[in-house]
C-alpha positions in Angstrom: 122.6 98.8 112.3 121.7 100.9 109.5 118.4 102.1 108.0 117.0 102.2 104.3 114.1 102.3 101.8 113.4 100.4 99.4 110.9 101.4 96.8 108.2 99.1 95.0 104.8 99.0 93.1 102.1 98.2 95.4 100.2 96.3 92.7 103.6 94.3 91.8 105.0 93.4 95.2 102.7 95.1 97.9 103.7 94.9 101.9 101.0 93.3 102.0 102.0 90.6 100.0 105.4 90.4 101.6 103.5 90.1 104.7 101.9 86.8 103.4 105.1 85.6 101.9 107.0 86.1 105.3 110.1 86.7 103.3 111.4 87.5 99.7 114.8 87.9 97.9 114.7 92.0 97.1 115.9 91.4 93.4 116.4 93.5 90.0 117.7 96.3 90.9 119.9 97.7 88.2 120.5 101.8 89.1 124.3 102.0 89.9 123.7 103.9 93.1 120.8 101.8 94.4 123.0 98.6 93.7 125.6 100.4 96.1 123.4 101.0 98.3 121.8 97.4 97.8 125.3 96.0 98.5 125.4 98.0 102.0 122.5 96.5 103.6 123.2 93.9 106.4 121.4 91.3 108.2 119.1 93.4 111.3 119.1 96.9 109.3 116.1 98.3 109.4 114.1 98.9 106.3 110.7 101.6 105.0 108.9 100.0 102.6 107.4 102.4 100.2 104.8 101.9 98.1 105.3 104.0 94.8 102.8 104.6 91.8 99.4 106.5 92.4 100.1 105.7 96.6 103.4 107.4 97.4 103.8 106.1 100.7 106.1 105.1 103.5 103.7 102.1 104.5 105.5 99.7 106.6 108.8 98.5 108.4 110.6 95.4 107.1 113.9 93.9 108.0 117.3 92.5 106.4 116.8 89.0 107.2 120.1 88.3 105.0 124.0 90.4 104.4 123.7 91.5 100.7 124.7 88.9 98.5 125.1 88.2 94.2 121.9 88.2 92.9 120.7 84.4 92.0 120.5 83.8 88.1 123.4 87.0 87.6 125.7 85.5 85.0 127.8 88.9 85.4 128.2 89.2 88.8 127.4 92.6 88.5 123.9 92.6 90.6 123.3 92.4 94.4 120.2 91.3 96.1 119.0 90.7 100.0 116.8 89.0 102.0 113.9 91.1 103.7 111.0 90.2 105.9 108.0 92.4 106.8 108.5 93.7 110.4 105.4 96.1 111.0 102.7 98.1 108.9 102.5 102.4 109.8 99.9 103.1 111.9 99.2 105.9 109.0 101.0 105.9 105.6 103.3 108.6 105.3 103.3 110.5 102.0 105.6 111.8 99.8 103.8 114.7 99.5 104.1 115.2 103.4 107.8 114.2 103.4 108.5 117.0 100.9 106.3 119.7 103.0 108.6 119.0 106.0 112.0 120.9 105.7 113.5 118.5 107.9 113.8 116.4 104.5 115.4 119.0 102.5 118.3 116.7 101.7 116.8 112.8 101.7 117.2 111.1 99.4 113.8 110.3 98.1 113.1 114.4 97.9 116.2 114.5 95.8 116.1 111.6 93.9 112.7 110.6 93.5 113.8 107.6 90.9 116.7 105.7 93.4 114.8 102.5 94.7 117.4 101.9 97.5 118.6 104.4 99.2 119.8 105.3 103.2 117.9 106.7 105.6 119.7 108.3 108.4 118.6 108.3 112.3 116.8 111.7 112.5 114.9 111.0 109.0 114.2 107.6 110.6 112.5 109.1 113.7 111.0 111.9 112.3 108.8 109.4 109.8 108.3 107.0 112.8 106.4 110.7 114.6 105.0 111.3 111.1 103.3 107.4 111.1 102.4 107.8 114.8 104.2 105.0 115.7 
């Protein structure tokens, strides 16, 4: 089982909205190396949900609820989408701003490439958000 985050306005598709939708198709993604990363994500991984815009946040825990598969209405082919449902809110929202302080993210993604809206998230970044959340 892998782990991710996926990146999305709050005011445009909020947890809390996938919360009352139960589940969505996570669609539209066009960056070549979130699409690869899009095209990795299995049915169980574990997923952050991070708000971006004026909140910055790590807010939540969702779930693949489907493998990757071509994204409904792609003529080209091109484009991957997946299934995910919401799993748990954070205790506490962690911020980017407190991801960046900690040196322990030196090398994630989301320091590095603030724009990527997909992306991996490996075990000790996993954990060390979960201790960041208070989970």
């Amino acid at each position: 089982m892998a782990q991710w985050l996926v990146k999305e306005e709050p005011d445009h598709y909020g947890y809390d909205q996938l919360e009352r939708d139960r589940k969505t198709v996570w669609a539209g993604v066009r960056n070549p190396l979130a699409q690869k990363h899009l095209r990795s994500i299995r049915k169980g991984d574990r997923v952050f949900y991070y708000h971006t815009g004026t909140e910055k946040a790590v807010v939540a825990v969702a779930k693949a609820v489907s493998d990757a598969y071509p994204e409904p209405g792609d003529a080209t082919g091109r484009w991957y989408a997946v299934d995910i449902a919401p799993d748990t809110k954070l205790p506490q929202p962690v911020t980017l701003a407190a991801i960046k302080a900690d040196k322990a993210f030196a090398s994630f993604p989301l320091v590095r490439m603030s724009r990527l809206s997909v992306m991996p998230v490996s075990d000790a970044e996993w954990k060390r958000i979960e201790k960041m959340a208070a989970m």
